[in-house]
C-alpha positions in Angstrom: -39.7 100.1 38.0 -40.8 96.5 38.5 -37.4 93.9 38.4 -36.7 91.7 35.3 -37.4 88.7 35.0 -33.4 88.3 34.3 -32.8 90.2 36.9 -34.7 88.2 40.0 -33.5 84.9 37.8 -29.8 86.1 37.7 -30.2 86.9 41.9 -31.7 83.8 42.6 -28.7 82.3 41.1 -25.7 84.4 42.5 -27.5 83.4 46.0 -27.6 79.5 45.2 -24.1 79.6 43.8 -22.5 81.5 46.4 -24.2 79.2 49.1 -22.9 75.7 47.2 -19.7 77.5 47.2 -19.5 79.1 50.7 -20.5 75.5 51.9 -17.9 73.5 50.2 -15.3 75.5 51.1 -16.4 75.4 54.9 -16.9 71.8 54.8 -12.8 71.5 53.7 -12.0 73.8 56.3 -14.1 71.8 59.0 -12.8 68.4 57.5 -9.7 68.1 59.3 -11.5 68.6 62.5 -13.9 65.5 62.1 -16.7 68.2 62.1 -19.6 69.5 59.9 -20.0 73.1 59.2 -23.3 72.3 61.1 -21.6 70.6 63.9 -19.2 73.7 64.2 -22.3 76.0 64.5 -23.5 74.3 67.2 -20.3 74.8 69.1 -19.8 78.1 68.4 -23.1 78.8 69.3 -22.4 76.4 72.9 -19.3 78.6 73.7 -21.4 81.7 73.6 -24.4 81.0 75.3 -24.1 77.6 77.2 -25.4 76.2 79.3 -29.1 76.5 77.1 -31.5 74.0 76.3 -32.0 72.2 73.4 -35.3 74.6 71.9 -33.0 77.5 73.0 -29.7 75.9 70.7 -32.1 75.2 67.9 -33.9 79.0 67.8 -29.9 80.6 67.5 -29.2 77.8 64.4 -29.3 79.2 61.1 -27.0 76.0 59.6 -30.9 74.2 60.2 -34.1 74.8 61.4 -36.4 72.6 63.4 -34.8 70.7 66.0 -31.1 69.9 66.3 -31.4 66.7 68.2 -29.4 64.5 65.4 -26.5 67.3 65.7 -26.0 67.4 69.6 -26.6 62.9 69.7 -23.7 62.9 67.6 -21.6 65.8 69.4 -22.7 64.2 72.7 -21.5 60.5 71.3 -17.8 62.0 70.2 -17.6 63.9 73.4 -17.9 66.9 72.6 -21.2 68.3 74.2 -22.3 67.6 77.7 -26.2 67.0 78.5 -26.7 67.9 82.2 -29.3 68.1 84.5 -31.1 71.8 84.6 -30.8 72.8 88.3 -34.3 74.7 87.7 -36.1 72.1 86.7 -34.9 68.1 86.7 -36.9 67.1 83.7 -35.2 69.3 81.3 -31.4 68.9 80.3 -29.0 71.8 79.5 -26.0 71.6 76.9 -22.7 72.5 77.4 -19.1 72.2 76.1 -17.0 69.7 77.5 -13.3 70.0 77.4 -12.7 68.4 73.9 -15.3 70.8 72.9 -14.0 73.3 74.2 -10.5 72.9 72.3 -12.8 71.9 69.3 -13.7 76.0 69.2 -10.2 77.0 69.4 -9.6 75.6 65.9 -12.7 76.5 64.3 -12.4 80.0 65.5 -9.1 79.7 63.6 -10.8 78.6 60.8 -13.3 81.5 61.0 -10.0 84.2 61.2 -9.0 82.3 57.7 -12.5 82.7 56.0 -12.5 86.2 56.9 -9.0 86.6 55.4 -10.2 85.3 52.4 -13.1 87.6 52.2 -10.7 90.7 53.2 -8.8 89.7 50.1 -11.9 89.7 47.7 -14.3 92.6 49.0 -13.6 95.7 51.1 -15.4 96.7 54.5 -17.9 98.6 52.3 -18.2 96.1 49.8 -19.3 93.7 52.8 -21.3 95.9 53.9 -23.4 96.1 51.1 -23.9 92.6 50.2 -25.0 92.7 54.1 -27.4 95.3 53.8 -28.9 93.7 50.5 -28.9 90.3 52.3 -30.8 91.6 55.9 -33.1 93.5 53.3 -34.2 90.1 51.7 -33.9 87.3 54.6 -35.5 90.1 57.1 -38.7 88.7 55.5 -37.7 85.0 56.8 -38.5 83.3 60.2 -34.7 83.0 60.0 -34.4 86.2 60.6 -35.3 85.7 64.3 -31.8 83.9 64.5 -30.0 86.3 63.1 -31.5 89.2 65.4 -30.9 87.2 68.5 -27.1 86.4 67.4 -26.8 90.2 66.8 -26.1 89.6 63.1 -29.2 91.5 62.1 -30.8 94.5 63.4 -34.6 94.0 64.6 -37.1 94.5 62.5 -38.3 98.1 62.5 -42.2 99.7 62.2 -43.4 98.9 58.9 -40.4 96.7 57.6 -41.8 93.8 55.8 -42.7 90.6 58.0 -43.5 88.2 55.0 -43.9 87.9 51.6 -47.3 87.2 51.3 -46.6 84.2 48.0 -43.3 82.5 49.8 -43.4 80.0 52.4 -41.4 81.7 55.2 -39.0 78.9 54.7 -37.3 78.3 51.5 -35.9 74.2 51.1 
């Protein structure tokens, strides 16, 4: 049975207002801090997997896509991120934490521990878990996607799962 028009119209804006709301709420969390929710991102991503270059950090962003140069200039000016020679190969640079960032992480991974308190208050496990599913099922068709896969948020694509959708840009503004 083909979806109403209501239907698709009434997703489209659950998504958009659970986004505005998910990001305003992150933003007063990451206040405090002097950080973006973006800026946090990045530094969560930098504990993970650092030292990586710059094309590596922006391929595991899903706060922005394209390059993330503007972010890490302004981590690297508050002295937070590190650019350092790449052993490998001298003309490329790798990033890394430095101390400040470092202790940076500490408090946003407090601030993840409340956001998933507040969620535990709201929705079940198996509530999440469907929203999840429903979620992979749509973005799955995304070059975001690849993010998510290599962050181990979403499970690769499998045979015959959709790639694209053949009348959307595979990135949404």
């Amino acid at each position: 049975m083909p979806l109403s028009h209501f239907e698709a119209e009434r997703f489209r804006y659950y998504i958009l207002a659970a986004q505005r709301l998910g990001s305003r709420q992150l933003h007063e969390y990451t206040k405090p801090l002097g950080l973006t929710p973006a800026q946090s991102e990045v530094l969560l991503i930098l504990n993970q997997w650092q030292p990586i270059t710059l094309k590596e950090l922006g391929s595991l962003l899903v706060c922005e896509t394209g390059s993330p140069s503007r972010l890490i200039e302004r981590l690297v000016k508050d002295r937070l991120v590190d650019k350092v020679a790449d052993p490998k190969d001298g003309r490329y640079v790798l990033l890394q934490l430095t101390e400040t960032g470092t202790q940076k992480v500490q408090a946003i991974r407090q601030i993840e521990e409340q956001v998933h308190d507040d969620l535990s208050k709201l929705f079940s496990d198996e509530e999440l878990s469907l929203v999840n599913n429903t979620l992979e099922k749509m973005l799955s068709c995304f070059s975001v996607a690849e993010a998510l896969i290599h962050r181990k948020f979403m499970k690769p694509r499998g045979e015959g799962a959709p790639h694209s959708l053949s009348n959307i840009p595979s990135e949404l503004p």
